[in-house]
C-alpha positions in Angstrom: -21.8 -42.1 19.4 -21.5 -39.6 22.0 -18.5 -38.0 20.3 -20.8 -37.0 17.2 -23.2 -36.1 19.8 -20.9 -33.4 21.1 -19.9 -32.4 17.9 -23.4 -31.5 17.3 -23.9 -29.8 19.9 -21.2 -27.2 20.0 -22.3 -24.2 17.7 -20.6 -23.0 14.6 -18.2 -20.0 15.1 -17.1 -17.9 12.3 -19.5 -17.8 10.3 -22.8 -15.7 9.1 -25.6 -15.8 6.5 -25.6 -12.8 3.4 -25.9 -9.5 5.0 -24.8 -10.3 8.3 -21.8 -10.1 10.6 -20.5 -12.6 11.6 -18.6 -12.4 15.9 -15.0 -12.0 14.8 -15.8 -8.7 12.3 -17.9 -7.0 15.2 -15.3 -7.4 17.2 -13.2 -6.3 14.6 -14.8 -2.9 13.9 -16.6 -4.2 10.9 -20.3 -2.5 10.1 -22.9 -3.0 7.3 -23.4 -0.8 4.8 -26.6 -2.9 3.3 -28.9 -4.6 5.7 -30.6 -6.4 2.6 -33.7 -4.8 3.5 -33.8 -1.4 3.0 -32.2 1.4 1.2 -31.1 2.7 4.6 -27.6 4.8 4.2 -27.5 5.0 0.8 -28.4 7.9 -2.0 -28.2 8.9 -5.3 -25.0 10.4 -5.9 -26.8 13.4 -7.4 -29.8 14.1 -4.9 -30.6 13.5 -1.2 -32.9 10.7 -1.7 -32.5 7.1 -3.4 -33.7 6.4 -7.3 -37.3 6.0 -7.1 -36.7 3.3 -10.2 -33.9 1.0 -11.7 -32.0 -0.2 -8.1 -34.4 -2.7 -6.2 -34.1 -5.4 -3.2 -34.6 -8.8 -4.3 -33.5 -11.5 -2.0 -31.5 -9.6 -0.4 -29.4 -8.1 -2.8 -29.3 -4.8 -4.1 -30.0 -5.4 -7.7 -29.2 -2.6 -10.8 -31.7 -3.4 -13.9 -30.4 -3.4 -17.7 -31.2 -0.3 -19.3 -29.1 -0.6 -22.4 -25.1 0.0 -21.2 -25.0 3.3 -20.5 -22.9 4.6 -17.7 -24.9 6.2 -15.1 -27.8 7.6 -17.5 -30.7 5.4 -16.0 -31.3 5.1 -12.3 -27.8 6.5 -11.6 -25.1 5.4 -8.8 -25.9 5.5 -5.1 -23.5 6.3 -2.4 -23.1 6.1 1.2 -24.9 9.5 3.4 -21.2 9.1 5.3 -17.6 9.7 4.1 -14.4 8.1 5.0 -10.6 8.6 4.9 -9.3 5.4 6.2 -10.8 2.7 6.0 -11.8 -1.4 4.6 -14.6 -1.8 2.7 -16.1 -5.3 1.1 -18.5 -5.9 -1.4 -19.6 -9.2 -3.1 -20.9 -8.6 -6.6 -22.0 -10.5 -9.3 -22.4 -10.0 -13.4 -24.6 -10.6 -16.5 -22.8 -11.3 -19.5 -21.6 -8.3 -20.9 -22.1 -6.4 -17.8 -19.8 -3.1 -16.2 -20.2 -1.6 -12.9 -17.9 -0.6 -10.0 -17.1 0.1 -6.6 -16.0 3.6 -6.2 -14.6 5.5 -3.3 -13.2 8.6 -2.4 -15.9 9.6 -4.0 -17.2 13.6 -4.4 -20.5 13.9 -6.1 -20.4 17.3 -5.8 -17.8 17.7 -9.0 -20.0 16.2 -11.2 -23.9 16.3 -11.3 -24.4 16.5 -14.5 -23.9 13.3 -17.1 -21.9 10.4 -16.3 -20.7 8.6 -12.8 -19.2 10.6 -10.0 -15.9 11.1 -9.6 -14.0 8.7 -7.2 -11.2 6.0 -7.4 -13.2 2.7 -9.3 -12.4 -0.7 -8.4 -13.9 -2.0 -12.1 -16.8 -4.4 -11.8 -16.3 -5.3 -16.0 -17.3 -9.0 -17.9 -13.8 -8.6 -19.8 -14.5 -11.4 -22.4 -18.0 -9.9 -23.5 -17.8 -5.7 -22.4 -15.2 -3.7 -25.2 -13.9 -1.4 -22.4 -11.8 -4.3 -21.6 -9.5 -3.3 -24.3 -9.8 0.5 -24.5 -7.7 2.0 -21.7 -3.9 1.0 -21.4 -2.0 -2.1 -20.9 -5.6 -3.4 -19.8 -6.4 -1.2 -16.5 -9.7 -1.1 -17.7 -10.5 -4.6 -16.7 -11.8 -6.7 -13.7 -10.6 -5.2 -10.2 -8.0 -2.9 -11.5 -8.0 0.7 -10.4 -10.0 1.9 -13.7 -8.0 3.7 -16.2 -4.9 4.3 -14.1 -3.4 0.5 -12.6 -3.8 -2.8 -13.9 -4.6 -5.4 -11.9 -2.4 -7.7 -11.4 -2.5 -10.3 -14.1 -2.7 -13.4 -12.1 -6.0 -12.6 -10.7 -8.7 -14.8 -10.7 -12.2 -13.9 -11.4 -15.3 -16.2 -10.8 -17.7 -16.9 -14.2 -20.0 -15.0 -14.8 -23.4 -14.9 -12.9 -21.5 -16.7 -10.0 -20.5 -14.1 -6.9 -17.3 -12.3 -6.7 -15.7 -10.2 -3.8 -14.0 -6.8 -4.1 -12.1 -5.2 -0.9 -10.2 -2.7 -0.4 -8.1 -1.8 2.0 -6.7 1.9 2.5 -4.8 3.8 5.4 -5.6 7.2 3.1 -2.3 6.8 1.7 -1.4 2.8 0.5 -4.4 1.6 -1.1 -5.0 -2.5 -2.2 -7.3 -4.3 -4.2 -8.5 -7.2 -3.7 -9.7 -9.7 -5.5 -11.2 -13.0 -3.8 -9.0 -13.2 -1.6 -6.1 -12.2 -4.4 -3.7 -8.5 -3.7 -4.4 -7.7 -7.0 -3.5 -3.7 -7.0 -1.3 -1.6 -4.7 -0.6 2.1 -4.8 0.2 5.4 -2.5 -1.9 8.0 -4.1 0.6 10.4 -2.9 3.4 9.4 -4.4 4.8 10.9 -7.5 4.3 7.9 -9.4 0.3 8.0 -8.7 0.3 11.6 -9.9 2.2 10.3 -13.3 -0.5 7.6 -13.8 -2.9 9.7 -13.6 -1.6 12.4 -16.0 -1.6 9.3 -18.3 -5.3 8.5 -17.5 -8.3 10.2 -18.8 -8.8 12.0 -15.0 -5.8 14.3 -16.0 -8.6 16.1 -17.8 -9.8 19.6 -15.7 -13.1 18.7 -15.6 -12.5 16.1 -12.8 -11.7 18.7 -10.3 -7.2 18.4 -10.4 -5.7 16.5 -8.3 -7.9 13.6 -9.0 -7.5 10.9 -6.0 -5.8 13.0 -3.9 -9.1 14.0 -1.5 -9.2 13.8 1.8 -11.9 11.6 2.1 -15.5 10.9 0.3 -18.2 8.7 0.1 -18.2 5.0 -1.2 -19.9 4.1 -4.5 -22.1 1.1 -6.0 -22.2 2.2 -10.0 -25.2 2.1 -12.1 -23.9 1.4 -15.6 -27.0 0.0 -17.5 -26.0 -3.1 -17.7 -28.0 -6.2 -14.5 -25.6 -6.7 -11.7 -26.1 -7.8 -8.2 -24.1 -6.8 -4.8 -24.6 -8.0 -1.6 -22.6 -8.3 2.0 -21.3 -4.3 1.6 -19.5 -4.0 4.8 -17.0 -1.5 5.9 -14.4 -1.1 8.6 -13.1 2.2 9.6 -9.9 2.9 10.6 -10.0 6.5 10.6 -10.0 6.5 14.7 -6.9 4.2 14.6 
């Protein structure tokens, strides 16, 4: 009895409710980027404030509303107010049938405010059975937590069903980059290698109108995308490693 007793007694370590930290990632440099209260540290990534319609809190969870499936034409993406160069940042996200989003970063709003998502580096948030931009693209680097358009992920991944909670990281140093995908490497890449330049020449970012040199910034904000289509993110932490 008194064993069970004790066992009882001592406190759980490690772990942490949604939207919280738990005392291994503050002692790890780790920070929220959603309290799952407030809108606090976020904005539209084409105006100083946050949408006034279409992103909402609901249980804690940032929530995007279905507005037909077009990319950023509704309430539009919302970035960070701060940018970063090196850095980990976590995101647990979940879809609707049928539903695309992303996590961008490196992200500079400032080279596109008119139609269409800002520019950054996309960790695809994509349904692949039930969204057609599964198969547009190349070699499938359109799909679930590849780098969008440029790198497929790696083929072994493995996604939850959808409407049950996924987790996106990634991890840069401003040079190697990862993906991951629960818990899965699912993409690596040094976006200043020749071989990124050449993916990208392939991609549809070799186009002038994304600024040249597209991936190669210094730094830039970090990116939850509006895309029409009901998804929900929650726990959007970041560690940053630019001081290390």
């Amino acid at each position: 009895m008194k064993k069970y007793l004790l066992a009882a007694l001592i406190p759980l370590v490690g772990f942490a409710g949604d939207n919280e930290l738990t005392d291994t990632e503050k002692a790890e440099g780790w920070k929220l980027l959603f309290n799952g209260k407030t809108t606090e540290g976020w904005r539209s990534a084409k105006g100083p404030d946050f949408p006034k319609a279409g992103w909402s809190i609901v249980d804690g969870q940032f929530h995007t509303e279905s507005t037909g499936g077009k990319e950023s034409a509704a309430a539009g993406d919302i970035i960070t107010n701060d940018k970063f160069s090196k850095f980990e940042v976590s995101v647990d996200f979940k879809l609707t049938k049928g539903a695309n989003s992303g996590l961008k970063y490196f992200v500079q709003p400032n080279l596109n405010q008119g139609a269409g998502s800002a520019f950054g580096l996309e960790f695809q948030m994509l349904d692949d059975e039930n969204h057609p931009d599964a198969k547009l693209g190349t070699n499938g680097n359109r799909t679930i937590s590849s780098l969008y358009d440029i790198i497929t992920a790696n083929k072994d991944k493995k996604p939850n069903p959808i409407e049950q909670w996924n987790t996106a990281l990634v991890k840069t140093d401003g040079k190697k980059t990862e993906h991951w995908l629960n818990g899965m490497l699912v993409v690596a890449y040094d976006r200043t290698t020749d071989e990124f330049k050449a993916l990208v020449a392939k991609s549809k970012y070799a186009d002038k109108k994304y600024g040249g040199r597209f991936g190669e910034w210094e730094s830039g904000h970090i990116l939850l995308q509006e895309h029409g289509d009901e998804v929900w993110f929650k726990n959007v932490k970041i560690k940053d490693l630019s001081s290390k």
